[in-house]
C-alpha positions in Angstrom: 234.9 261.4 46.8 232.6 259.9 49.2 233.9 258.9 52.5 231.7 255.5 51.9 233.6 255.1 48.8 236.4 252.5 48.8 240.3 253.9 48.4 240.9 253.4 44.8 237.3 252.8 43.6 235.6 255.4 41.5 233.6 255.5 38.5 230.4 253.6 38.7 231.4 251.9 41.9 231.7 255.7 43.4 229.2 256.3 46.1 227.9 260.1 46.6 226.1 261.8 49.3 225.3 261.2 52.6 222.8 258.1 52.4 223.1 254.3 51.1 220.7 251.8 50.5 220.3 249.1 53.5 221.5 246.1 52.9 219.0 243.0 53.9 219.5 239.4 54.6 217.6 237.5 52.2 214.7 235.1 53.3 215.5 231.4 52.9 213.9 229.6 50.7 212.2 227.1 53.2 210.7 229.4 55.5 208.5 230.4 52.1 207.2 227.0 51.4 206.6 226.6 55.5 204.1 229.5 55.3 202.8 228.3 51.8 201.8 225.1 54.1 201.2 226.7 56.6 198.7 229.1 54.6 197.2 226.0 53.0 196.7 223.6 56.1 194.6 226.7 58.0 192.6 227.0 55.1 191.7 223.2 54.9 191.0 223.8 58.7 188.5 226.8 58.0 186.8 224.6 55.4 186.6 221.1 57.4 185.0 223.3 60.5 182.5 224.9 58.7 181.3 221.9 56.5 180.8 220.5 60.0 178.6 223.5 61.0 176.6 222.9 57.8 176.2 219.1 59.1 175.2 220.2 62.3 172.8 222.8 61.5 170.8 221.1 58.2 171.8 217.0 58.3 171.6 216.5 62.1 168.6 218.0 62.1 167.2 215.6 59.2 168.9 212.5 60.8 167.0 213.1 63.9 163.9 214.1 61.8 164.5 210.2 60.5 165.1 208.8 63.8 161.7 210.0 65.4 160.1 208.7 62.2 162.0 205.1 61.9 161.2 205.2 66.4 157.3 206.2 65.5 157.2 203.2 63.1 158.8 200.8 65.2 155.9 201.7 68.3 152.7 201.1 65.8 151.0 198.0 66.6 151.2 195.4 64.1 148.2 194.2 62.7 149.0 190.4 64.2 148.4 191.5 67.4 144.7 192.6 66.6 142.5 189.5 66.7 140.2 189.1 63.5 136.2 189.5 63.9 135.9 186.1 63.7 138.0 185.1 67.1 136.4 188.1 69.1 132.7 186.3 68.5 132.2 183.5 70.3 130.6 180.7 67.6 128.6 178.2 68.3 129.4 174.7 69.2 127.3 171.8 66.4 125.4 170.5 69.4 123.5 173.9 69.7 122.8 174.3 66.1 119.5 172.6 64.8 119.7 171.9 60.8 116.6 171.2 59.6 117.6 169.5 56.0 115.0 169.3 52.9 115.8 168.0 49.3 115.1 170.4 46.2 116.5 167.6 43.8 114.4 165.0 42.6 116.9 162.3 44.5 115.7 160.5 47.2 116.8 160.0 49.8 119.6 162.6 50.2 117.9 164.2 53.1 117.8 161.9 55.1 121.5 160.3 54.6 122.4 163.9 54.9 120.7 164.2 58.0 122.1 161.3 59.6 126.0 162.6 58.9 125.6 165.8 60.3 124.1 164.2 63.0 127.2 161.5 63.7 129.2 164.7 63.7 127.2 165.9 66.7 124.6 168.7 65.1 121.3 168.5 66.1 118.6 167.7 63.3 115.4 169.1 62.8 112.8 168.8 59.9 114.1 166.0 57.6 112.1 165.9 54.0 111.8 168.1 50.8 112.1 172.0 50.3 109.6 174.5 50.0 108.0 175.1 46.6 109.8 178.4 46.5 113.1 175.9 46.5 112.2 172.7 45.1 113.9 172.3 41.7 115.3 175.9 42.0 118.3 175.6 43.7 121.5 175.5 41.7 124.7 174.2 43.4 126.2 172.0 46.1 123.1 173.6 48.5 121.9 176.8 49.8 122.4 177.3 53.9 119.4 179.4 55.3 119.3 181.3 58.4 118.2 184.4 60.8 120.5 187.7 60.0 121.9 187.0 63.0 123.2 183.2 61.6 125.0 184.5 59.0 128.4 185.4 61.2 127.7 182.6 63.6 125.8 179.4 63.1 125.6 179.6 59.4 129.5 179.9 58.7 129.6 176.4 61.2 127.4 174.8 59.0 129.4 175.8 56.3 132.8 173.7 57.1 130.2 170.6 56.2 129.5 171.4 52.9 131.7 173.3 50.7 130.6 175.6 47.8 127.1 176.2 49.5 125.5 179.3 49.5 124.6 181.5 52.7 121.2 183.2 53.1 119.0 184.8 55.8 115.6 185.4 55.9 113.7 186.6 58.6 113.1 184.1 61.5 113.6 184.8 65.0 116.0 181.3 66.1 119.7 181.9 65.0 120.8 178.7 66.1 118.2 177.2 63.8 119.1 176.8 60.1 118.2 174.8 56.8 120.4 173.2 54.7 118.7 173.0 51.3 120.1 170.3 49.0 120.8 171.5 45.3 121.1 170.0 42.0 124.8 170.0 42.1 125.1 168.3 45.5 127.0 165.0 46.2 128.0 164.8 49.5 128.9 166.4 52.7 133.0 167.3 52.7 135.0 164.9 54.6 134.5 164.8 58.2 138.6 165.3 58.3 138.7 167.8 56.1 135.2 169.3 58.1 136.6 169.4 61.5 140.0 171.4 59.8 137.6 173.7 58.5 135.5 174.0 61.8 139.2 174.7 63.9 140.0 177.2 61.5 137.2 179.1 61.4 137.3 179.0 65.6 140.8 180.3 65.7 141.4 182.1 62.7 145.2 182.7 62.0 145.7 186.5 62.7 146.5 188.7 59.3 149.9 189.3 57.9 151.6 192.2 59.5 151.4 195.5 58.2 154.0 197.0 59.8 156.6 198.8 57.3 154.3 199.9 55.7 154.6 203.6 54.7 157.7 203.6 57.2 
């Protein structure tokens, strides 16, 4: 009998030779579910960091990609702040405009009540009688408006605000601030001097064009 077996003991409870197993305090249970936590809570950690990382290195990049292009939008010049072609000329006032104006209907009379509006409503006046024979009878509409090339953006468009629906033409004489104002089959009579001098201030101070900006932002 073993000197590590008990007085009385023997059978299967008899212990032989000179070694025995160790005997080890359990673990308790909670320190097991602490390091399953534990385990768990570093794992979310490893995984929180590194989806910042991705952040950092793909979506700040694009954010700040954005930012520049939303900043470049914001510094483009709007279109409102570009005057129109029509303000950066300087057009002529009625008293330096000569309208020379000749009948092509077989009315009379219109050219010379027509002649003594426009001149109430301070444009000079010129020839005063009946059109051409390449006119007379031959012009369709309100009236044709004739000029030099270089009327056609300046003393023509003025004339223009006194009768509306006429047609603008050049030909080739040397005066721009000399014009006709050919009276057509469908004419009536000059627009409204109210309605004239609204058209007249408009076409002086044009309103700018809507903005563009946005646009393609």
């Amino acid at each position: 009998m073993s000197m590590l077996t008990p007085p009385g003991m023997g059978g299967k409870y008899r212990i032989t030779g000179d070694k025995y197993p160790r005997m080890r305090r359990g673990r308790p249970h909670s320190r097991i579910v602490l390091a399953v936590v534990a385990s768990v809570a570093a794992i979310g950690l490893i995984g929180w960091g590194s989806f910042q990382l991705v952040d950092v290195f793909s979506g700040g990049d694009k954010a700040s990609a954005a930012g520049a292009k939303s900043g470049a939008c914001e510094r483009k010049p709007s279109a409102s702040a570009s005057p129109g072609k029509a303000a950066a000329q300087k057009l002529p006032k009625p008293s330096q405009i000569t309208v020379n104006v000749l009948n092509a209907t077989a009315r009379g009379g219109l050219a010379k009540d027509t002649a003594d509006e426009l001149k109430k409503r301070g444009f000079k006046i010129g020839d005063v009688g009946n059109a051409t024979k390449a006119y007379d009878k031959k012009v369709k509409g309100p009236g044709i408006l004739l000029g030099a090339s270089a009327a056609t953006d300046a003393a023509l468009p003025v004339l223009g605000t006194q009768l509306t629906g006429a047609e603008l033409k050049a030909d080739k004489r040397a005066k721009p601030t000399e014009v006709d104002l050919i009276i057509g089959s469908d004419f009536k009579k000059l627009a409204k001097k109210p309605a004239a001098d609204k058209a007249l201030t408009a076409l002086s101070h044009p309103k700018p064009k809507p903005s563009a900006s946005g646009a393609g932002c």
